[in-house]
Every structure is written in C-alpha cells, then in structure tokens.
C-alpha positions as CSV (number, residue, x, y, z in Angstrom):
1,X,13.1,22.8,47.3
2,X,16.4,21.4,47.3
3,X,19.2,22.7,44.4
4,X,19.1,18.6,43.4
5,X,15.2,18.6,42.6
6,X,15.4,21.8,41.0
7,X,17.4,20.7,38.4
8,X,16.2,17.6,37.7
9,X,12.9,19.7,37.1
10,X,14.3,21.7,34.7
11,X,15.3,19.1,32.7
12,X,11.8,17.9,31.8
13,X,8.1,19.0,31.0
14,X,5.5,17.4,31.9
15,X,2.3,15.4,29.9
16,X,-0.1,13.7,30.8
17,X,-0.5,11.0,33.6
18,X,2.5,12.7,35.6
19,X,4.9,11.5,32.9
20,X,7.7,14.3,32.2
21,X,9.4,14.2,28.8
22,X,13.4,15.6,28.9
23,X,14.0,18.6,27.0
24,X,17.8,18.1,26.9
25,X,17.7,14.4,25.2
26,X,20.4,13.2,22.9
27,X,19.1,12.1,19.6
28,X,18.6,8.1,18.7
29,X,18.0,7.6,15.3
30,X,15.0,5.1,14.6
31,X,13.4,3.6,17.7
32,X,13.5,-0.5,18.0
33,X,9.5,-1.6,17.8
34,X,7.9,-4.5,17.7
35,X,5.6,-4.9,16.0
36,X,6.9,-2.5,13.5
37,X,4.3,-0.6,13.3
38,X,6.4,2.8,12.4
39,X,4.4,5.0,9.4
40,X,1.6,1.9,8.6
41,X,-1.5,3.4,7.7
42,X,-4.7,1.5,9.5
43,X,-8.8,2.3,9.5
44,X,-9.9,3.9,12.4
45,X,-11.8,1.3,14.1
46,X,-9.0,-0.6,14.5
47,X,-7.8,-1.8,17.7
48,X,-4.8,-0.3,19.9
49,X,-1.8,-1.0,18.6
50,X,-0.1,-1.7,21.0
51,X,4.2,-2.6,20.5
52,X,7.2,-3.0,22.7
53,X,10.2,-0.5,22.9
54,X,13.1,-3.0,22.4
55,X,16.0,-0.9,23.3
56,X,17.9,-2.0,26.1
57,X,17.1,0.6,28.9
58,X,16.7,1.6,32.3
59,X,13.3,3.3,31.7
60,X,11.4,4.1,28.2
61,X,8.3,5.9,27.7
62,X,5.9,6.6,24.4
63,X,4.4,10.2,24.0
64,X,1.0,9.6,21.4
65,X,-0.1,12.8,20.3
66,X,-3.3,13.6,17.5
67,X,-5.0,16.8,17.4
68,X,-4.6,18.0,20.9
69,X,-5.0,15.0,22.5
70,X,-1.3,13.9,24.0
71,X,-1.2,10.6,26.2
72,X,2.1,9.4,27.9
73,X,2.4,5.4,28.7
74,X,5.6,3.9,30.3
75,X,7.2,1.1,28.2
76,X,9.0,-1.6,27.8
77,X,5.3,-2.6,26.7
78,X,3.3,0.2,25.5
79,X,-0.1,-0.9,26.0
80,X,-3.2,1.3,25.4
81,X,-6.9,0.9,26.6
82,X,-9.6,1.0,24.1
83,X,-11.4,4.2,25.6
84,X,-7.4,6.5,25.4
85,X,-7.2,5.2,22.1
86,X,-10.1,6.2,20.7
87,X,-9.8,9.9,22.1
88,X,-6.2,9.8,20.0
89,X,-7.8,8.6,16.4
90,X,-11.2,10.5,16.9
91,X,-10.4,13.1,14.5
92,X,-7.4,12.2,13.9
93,X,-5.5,11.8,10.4
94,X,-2.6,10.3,11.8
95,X,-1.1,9.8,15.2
96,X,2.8,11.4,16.1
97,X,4.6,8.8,18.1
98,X,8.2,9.9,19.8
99,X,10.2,7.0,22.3
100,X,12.3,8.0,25.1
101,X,14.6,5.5,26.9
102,X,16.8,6.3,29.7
103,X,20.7,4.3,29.1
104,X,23.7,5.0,31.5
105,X,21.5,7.9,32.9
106,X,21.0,9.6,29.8
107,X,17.7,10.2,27.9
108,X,17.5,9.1,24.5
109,X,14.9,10.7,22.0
110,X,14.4,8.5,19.3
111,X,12.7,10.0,15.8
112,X,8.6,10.2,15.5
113,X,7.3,7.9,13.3
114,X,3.3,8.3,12.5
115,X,0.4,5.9,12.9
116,X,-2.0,7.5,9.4
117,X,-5.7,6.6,10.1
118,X,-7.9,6.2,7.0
119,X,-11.4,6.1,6.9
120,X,-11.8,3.7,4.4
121,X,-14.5,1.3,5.3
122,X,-13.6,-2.0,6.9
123,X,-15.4,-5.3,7.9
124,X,-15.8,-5.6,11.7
125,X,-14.3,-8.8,11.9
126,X,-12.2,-11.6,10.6
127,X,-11.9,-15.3,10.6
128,X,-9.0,-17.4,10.4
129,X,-8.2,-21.2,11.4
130,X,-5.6,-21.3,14.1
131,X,-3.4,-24.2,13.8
132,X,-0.1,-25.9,15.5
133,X,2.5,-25.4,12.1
134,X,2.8,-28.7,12.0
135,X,-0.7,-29.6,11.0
136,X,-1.1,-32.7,12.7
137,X,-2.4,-31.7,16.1
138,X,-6.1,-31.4,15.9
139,X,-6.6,-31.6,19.3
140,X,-5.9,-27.7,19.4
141,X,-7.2,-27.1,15.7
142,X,-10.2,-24.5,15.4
143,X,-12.0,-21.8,13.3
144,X,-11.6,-18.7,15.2
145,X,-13.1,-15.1,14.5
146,X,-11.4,-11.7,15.8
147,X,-13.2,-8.1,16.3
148,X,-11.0,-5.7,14.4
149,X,-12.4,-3.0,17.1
150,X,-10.8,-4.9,19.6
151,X,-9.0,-8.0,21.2
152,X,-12.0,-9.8,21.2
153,X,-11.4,-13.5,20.1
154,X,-14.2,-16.6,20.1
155,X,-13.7,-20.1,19.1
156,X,-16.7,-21.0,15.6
157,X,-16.2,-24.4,15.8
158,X,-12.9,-26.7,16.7
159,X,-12.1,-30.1,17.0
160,X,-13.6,-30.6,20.8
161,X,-16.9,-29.5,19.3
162,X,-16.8,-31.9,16.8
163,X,-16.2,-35.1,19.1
164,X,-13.4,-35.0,21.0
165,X,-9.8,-36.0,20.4
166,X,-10.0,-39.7,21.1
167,X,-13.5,-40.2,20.0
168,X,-13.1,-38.4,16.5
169,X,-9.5,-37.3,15.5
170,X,-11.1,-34.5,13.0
171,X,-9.9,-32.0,11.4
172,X,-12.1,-28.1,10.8
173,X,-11.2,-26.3,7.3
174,X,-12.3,-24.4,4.1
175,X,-13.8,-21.7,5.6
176,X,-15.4,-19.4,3.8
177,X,-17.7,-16.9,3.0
178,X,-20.3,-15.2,0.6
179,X,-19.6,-11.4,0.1
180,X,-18.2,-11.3,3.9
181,X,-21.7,-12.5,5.4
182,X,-20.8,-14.5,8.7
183,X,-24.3,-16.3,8.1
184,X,-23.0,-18.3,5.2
185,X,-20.6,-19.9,7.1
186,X,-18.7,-22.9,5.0
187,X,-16.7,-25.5,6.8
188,X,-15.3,-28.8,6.1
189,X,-15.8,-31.2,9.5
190,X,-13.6,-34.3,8.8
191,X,-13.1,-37.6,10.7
192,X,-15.3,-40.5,11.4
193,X,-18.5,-38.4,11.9
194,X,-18.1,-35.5,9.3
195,X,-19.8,-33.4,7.0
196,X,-19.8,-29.9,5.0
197,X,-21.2,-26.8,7.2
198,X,-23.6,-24.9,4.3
199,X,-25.8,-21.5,5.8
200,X,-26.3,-23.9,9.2
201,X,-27.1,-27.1,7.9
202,X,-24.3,-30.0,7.7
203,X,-24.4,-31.7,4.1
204,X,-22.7,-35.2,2.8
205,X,-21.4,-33.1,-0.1
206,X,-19.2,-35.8,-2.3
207,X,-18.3,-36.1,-5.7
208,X,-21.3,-37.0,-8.0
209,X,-19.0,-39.6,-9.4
210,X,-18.2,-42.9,-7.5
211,X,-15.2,-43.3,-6.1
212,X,-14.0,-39.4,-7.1
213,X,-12.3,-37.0,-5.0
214,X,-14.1,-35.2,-3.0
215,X,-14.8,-31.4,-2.8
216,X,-11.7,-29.4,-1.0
217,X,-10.8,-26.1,-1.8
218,X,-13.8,-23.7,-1.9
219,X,-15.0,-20.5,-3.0
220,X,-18.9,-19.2,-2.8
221,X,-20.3,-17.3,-5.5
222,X,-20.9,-13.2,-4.5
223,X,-24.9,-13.9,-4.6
224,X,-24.6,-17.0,-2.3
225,X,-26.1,-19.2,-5.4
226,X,-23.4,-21.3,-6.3
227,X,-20.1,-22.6,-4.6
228,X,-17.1,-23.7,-6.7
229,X,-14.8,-26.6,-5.7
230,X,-11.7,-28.0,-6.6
231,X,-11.5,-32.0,-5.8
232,X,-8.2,-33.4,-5.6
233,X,-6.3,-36.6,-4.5
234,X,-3.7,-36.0,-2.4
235,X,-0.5,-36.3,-1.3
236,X,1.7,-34.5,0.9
237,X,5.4,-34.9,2.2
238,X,7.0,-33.5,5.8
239,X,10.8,-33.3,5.4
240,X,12.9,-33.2,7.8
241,X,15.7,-30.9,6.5
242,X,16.0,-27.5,7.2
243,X,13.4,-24.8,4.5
244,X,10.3,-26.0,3.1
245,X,9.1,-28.1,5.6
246,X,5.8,-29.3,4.2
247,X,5.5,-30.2,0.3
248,X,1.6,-31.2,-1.2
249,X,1.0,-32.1,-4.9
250,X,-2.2,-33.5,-6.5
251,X,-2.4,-37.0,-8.1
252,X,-5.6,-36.0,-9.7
253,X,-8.2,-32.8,-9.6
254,X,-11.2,-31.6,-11.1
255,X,-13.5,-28.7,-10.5
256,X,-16.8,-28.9,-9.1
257,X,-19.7,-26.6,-8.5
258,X,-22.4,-26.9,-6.1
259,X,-25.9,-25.3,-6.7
260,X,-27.5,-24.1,-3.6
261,X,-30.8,-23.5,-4.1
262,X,-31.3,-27.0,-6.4
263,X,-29.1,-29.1,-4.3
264,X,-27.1,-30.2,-6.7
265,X,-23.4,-30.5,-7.0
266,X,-22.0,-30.7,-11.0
267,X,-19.0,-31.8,-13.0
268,X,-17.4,-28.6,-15.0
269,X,-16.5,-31.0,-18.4
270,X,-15.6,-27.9,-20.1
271,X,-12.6,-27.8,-17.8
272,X,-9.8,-29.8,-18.4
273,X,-9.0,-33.0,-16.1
274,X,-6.5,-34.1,-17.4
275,X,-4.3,-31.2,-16.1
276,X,-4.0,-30.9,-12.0
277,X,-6.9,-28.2,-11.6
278,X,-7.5,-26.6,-8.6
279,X,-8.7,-23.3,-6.5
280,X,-12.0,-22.2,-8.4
281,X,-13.3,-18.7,-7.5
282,X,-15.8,-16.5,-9.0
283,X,-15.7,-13.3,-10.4
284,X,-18.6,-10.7,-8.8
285,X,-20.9,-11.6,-11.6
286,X,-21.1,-15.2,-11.5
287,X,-20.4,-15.2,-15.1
288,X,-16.7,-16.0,-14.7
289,X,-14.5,-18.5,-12.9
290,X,-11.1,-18.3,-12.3
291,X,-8.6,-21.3,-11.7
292,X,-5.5,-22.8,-11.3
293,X,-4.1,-25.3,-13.9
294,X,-1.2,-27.3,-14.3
295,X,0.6,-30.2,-16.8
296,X,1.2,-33.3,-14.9
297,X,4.7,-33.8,-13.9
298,X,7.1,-36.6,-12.8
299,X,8.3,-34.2,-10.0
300,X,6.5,-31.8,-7.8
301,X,9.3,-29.3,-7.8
302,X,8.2,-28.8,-12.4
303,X,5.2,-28.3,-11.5
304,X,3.4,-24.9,-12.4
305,X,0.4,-23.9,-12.5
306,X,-0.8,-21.4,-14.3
307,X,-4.0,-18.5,-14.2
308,X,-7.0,-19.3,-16.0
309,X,-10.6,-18.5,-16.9
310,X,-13.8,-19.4,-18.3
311,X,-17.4,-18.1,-19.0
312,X,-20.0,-19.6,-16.1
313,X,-23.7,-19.6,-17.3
314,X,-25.9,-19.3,-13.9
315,X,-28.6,-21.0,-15.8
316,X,-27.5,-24.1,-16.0
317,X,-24.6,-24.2,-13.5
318,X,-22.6,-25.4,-16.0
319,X,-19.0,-23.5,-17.4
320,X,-18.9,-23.3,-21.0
321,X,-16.3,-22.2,-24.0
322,X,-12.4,-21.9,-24.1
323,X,-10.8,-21.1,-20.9
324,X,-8.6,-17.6,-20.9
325,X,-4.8,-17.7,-20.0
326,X,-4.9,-14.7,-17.7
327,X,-1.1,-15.7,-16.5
328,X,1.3,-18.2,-18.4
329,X,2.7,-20.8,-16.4
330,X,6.1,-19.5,-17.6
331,X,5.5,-17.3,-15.4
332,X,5.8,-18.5,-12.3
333,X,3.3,-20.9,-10.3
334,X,-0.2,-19.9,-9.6
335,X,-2.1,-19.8,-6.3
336,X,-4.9,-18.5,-4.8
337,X,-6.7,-16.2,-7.1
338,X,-8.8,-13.7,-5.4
339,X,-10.8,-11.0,-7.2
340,X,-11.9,-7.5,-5.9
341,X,-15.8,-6.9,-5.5
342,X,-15.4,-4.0,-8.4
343,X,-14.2,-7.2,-10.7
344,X,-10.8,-4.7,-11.3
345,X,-8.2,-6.6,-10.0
346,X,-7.0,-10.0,-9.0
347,X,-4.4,-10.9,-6.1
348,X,-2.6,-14.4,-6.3
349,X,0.4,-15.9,-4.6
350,X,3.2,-16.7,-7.2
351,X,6.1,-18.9,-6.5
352,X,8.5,-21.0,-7.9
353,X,6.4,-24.7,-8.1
354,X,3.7,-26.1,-6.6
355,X,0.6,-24.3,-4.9
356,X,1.4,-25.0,-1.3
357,X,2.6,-21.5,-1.1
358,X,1.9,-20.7,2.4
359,X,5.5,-23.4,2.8
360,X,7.3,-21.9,-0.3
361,X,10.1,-19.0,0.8
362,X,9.9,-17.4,-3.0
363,X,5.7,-16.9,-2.1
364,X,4.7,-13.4,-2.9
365,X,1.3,-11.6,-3.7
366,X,0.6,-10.1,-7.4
367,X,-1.8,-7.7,-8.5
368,X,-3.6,-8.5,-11.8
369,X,-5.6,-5.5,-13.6
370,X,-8.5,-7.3,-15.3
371,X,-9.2,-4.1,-17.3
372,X,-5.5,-4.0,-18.6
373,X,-4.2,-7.1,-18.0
374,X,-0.7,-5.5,-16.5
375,X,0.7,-7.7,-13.9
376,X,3.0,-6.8,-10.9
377,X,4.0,-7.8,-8.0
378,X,3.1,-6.0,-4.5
379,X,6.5,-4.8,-3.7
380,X,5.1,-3.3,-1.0
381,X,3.6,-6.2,1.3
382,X,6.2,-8.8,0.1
383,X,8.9,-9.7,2.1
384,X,11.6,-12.4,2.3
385,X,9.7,-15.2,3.5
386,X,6.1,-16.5,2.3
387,X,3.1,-14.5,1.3
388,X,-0.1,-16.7,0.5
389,X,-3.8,-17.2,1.9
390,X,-5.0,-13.5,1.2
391,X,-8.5,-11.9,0.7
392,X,-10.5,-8.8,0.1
393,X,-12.7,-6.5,2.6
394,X,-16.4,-5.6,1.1
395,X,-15.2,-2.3,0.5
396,X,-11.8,-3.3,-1.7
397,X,-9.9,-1.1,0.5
398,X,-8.3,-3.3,2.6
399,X,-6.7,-6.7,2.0
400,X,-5.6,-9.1,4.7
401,X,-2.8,-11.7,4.5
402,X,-0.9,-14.6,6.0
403,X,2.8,-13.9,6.2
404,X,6.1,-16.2,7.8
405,X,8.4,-13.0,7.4
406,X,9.1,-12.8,11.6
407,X,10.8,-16.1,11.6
408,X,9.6,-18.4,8.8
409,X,7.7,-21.0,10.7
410,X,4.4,-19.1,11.7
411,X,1.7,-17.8,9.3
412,X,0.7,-14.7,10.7
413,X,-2.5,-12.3,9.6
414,X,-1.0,-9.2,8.0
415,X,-3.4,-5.9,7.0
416,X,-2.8,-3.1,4.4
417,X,-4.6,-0.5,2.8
418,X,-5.2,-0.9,-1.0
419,X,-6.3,2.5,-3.3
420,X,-8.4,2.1,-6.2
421,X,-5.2,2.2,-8.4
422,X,-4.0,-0.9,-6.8
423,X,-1.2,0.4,-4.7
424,X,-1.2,-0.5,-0.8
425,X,0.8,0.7,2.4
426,X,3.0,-0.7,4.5
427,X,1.1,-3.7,6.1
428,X,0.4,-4.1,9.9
429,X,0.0,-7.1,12.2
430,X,-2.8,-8.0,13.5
431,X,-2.8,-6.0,16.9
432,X,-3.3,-7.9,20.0
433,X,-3.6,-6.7,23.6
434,X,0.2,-8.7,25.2
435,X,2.8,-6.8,23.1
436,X,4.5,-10.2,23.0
437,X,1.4,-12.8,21.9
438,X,3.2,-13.5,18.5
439,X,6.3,-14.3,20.1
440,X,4.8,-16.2,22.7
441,X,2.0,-18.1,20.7
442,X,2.4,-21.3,19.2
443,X,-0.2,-21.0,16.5
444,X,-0.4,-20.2,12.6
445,X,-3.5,-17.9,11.8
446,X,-4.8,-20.0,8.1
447,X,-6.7,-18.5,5.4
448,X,-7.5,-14.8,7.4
449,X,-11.1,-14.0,6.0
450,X,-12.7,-10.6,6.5
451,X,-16.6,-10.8,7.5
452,X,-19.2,-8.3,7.9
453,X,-20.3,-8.5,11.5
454,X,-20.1,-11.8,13.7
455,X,-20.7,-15.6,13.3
456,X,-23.3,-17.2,15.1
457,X,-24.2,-21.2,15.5
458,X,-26.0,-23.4,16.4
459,X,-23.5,-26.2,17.6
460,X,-26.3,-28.6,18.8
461,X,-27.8,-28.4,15.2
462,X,-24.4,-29.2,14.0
463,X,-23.8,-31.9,16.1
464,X,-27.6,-33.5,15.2
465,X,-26.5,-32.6,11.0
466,X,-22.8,-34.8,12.2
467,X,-25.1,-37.6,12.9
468,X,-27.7,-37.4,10.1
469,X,-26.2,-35.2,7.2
470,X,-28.1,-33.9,4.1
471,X,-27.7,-35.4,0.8
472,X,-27.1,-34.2,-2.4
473,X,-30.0,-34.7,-5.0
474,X,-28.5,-36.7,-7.3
C-alpha cells in the first residue's frame, strides 16, 4: 500500500455500505435540512423520512444510528427504503442522526439531532383534497388518500371521474368522516350533474327550504347518525395585490342537520340566523354542537366570529336551549372547531377576521380545555404564516394540519404528537419519497383528514347515483 492511501485510511472508519465516516472533522454547528425534520418526534409506523443536506458541498453523507443498527446513505438527498428504515425504528426510542459534508477538501461534522419514535397509536392513513392554490382549476382537482406507512398515494374521486373537464366543469369537496371510518365517505360532487357522496350512495341533499342555501361545510356525528351542516350564500374576492390573496364572506348562513337513518335533513331554529353561522361539529356524545357565529358587518375585514355551543337531543334531531359562549368574539375570529374523541379539548384556527383562515397570515391553532375552559394558543405548531384545516387521529394522540409557513402560497399537511395534557412536539411534514416533492409540486393538500384503514368505491355506482340521485324525505 502506498504512504498516500494509508493516510487517507487513517483518517476515517468505516460503517456500513462501504461508507467511511472521518475521525478528524472540523465541527459545523447545525446541519442545513430540508425538511426540517431535526428533534420531531413521529409514530413508528411512519414512513422514511427522508430530507436533503442543503450545505453547499463537494460530498455529504448521513450516519442513522438506533440501538445497534447504524446505516450510512450518501446525500445531497438522503433517501431511505422502507425495509432499512424499519430495522432503525424497530426498537428504537429515537434515532441519532450526524451529517458530514466535504467543502474545500475538508470534512465537516455537523451536530446530531434525533428523530424520537412514539408508540402512540396512529390511523393508517389520511385524506386530503389536492388542489392548484388558486382554486379555479378543476381539471386537476381531486380527493386523494396517503398510507402513513408509506409513499403510497391513490386518487378517491376527482374531477375526471365525475365527467370530464369540458363535459362537467365540477368541483370535489367536504370530505369527511365518521370517527376516522373510510366507509363513510362524504363528498360534495358539484357542476351540472352533482350530488352529495353519503356511506356510497349519491343524495340531492338541499335545503328543506325553497330557494335556501344549500348544505356546505360538514361535520358527521361520532356514531355515524347525524351530519351537521352549515348553509351559506357566498361570496368570495381574488385580489390581486401582494398577502391575502383570496378573501370569502357569507351574505347569509344557517345550520342544518341531516338524519341518516330517517332521511331527513332539519332546520336548527334554536340557532340564530340572523348572525353569519357556520362550521357545525359535534361533540363525541351527540349531545353537543359546536359552531361559529358572527354579527353581520358592512365589511368583511369587522367581521368575527366567535365559539359557541348548544345542547343537541338525538331524539328528535333537533338543538334546543341557549347556546354557550365558549370563546368571545373579542377575542379573535373563530374557525374550525374540532373536538378530541375524549370530549377534553377543542382545536380551532383564530385570526384576525373572517373564517377563510387557511388565506389569513395571523391564522394560528388554539387549544380549548372543555373541563377548565383555559384557552392558549399552540406555540408550538404555530408559525408565521397560516395554520387552519386541522383534525384529530382516533387515538387523540396525533393531530394533523395544513400549514403555508415554507413560502406562504402552499397549504401543506403538517403532523405532531399531542399528550393528554394538551402539549404537542415539533410538527413534521408529511414525508414523501423525492426529498424535493414540496418544492417541486404545484398543489395545496386541503382539509388533511386522518382515517382508519383505506377508502374504497364504487365509481360506477357513483356515476349511476350522478345520474339519478336520492332524495330527501321531505
């Protein structure tokens, strides 16, 4: 061996697939990821995350080590198969990760940051609607569901299933879901030949009132009995100067609740009209729904809508009593109320106006304790840019997110961990398999949705319920 080679070899020692890690490498402070995935904590089952080592160098490398398993992978692009990964978080409780980059013939060790893996149950999948930002291009609009376990990604239902582009210029949205369940499938199908998507069959699900809105946002009830609706009039507004881009406001709104098993969809009287209502949801027991409520103003940017509730009786189908003030519109302005399957805490997006929060820069995500009724905000997933469109997995461990913090055009699907005192770790993207996708794709991920297993259809069903819907017993 020649006195070059030998030194060379001294230099480094050697892991696994014939990479050799330098001994003798300067130190580089924090390494430059993305996605920054540095010290997030994620379930198990998840897929690999996979990131991209954005120093500028002339070779980089990643050494993953758990529990005596230690795998080497050559960057720029760090990008695990399924079978390695799952050797590293097989018994692992977190996962050491330490980036070295080669720059003007040095080697650079940069500091270990930590993948932690929790056990915490998850859902298997989720289900989002992927949509161009600027919401007008249904050609490539769809509902899409991802397996957490890997980069598996199908198409539910889009706008070529539903007709075409020319021959039905429709639009796919308000998914939902009962308690996770992918067979109780909702989904709006609008255009010329439309309908509602209810457990399989397509309904003409209107407004028992002539000439009223009809049903929009949506929210099932946890026993799959009854689901609430908010029906608005409405208008929205695309400016053209530079920050909040899209602007919606309702002319008018009521709530609405739909009985499954009688067929019947109801007024709620005992909520107020005459104040812009919207975004029903139920609490676990049926017993309670929770809304969004707001004075009428003569400008969308005073309006705010506050947090309220009321008692639902299951009997009847009917809401009934005084509604609650659970937030004061004084507050701040009301969105999305979600509530945890153990009925202990609420998350809602609270901005400035409005409810189109997933547009609003001042959007963040608040935890409300129903036991206590303390309020904060969740310093720890909020960022500078928007925070909306969130829900809860089965387990109330997890919660999942759409975010614009990368660049404040793109919605985004964002995970954390919650505990059972309401506090949550540093949220992770949604890991895909190119290390570039979400600066690359061209889509927003809507209304991210956790489900318990996959979504199966019958699209030739759907396409015979387009033509000839149900109707509503009146």
């Amino acid at each position: 061996m020649n006195k070059p080679a030998a030194v060379l070899l001294s230099l480094f020692v050697a892991v696994s697939c014939g990479t050799q890690v330098p001994e003798n490498a300067v130190s580089g402070g924090n390494a430059d990821i993305f996605p920054d995935y540095a010290n997030v904590t994620v379930p198990r089952s998840i897929a690999p995350l996979n990131f991209r080592i954005r120093q500028n160098a002339e070779k980089s490398f990643a050494v993953l080590e758990s529990d005596g398993v230690r795998l080497a992978v050559k960057g720029p692009d760090v990008e695990l198969k399924i079978p390695a990964w799952r050797k590293l978080v097989a018994d692992a409780d977190s996962i050491s990760v330490t980036i070295y980059s080669r720059m003007d013939g040095k080697w650079v060790k940069y500091d270990p940051f930590l993948f932690y893996i929790n056990d915490d149950p998850i859902d298997d999948h989720i289900c989002y609607r992927r949509i161009f930002p600027g919401y007008g291009a249904y050609r490539a609009m769809g509902i899409y569901q991802r397996e957490l376990s890997s980069f598996k990604e199908s198409l539910i239902f889009g706008h070529e299933d539903a007709g075409g582009a020319k021959a039905n210029a429709t639009c796919v949205n308000c998914h939902a879901f009962s308690s996770c369940d992918p067979s109780t499938l909702h989904l709006h199908i609008r255009g010329k030949m439309g309908g509602t998507l209810i457990n399989g069959d397509v309904f003409n699900l209107k407004n028992p009132e002539e000439g009223g809105p009809n049903p929009t946002y949506v929210n099932w009830s946890h026993d799959g009995r009854f689901i609430a609706y908010s029906a608005e009039k409405v208008k929205q507004w695309f400016n053209s100067a530079a920050g909040e881009i899209l602007e919606v406001a309702d002319i008018s709104s009521e709530i609405l609740v739909y009985d499954v098993e009688a067929n019947v969809i109801r007024k709620q009287p005992a909520i107020d009209s005459a104040k812009r209502v919207l975004m029903p949801v139920f609490g676990p027991s049926t017993d309670r729904i929770y809304y969004c409520a707001a004075e009428p103003q003569d400008s969308v940017d005073n309006v705010r809508y506050g947090l309220y509730s009321i008692p639902f009786n299951p009997e009847t189908g009917l809401c009934y009593g005084e509604s609650k003030c659970e937030i004061s519109p004084e507050e701040g302005s009301v969105s999305f109320p979600r509530v945890s399957y153990d009925e202990k805490y609420l998350i809602c997006a609270m901005g400035s106006h409005g409810y189109f929060h997933a547009w609003h820069k001042d959007s963040d995500l608040y935890l409300l304790n129903l036991e206590t009724g303390e309020r904060r905000a969740l310093d720890e997933v909020n960022s500078d840019d928007s925070e909306s469109c969130h829900s809860w997995s089965l387990s109330d461990r997890w919660i999942i997110f759409g975010s614009r913090r990368m660049d404040g055009l793109y919605t985004r699907p964002y995970i954390a961990h919650i505990d059972e005192d309401g506090n949550c770790s540093k949220p992770f993207l949604l890991p895909q398999k190119d290390t570039e996708y979400y600066l690359t794709s061209m889509f927003s991920f809507n209304l991210p949705e956790f489900i318990n297993g996959e979504v199966e259809i019958e699209k030739e069903r759907i396409f015979q319920g387009l033509k000839n819907p149900k109707q509503v017993n009146k």
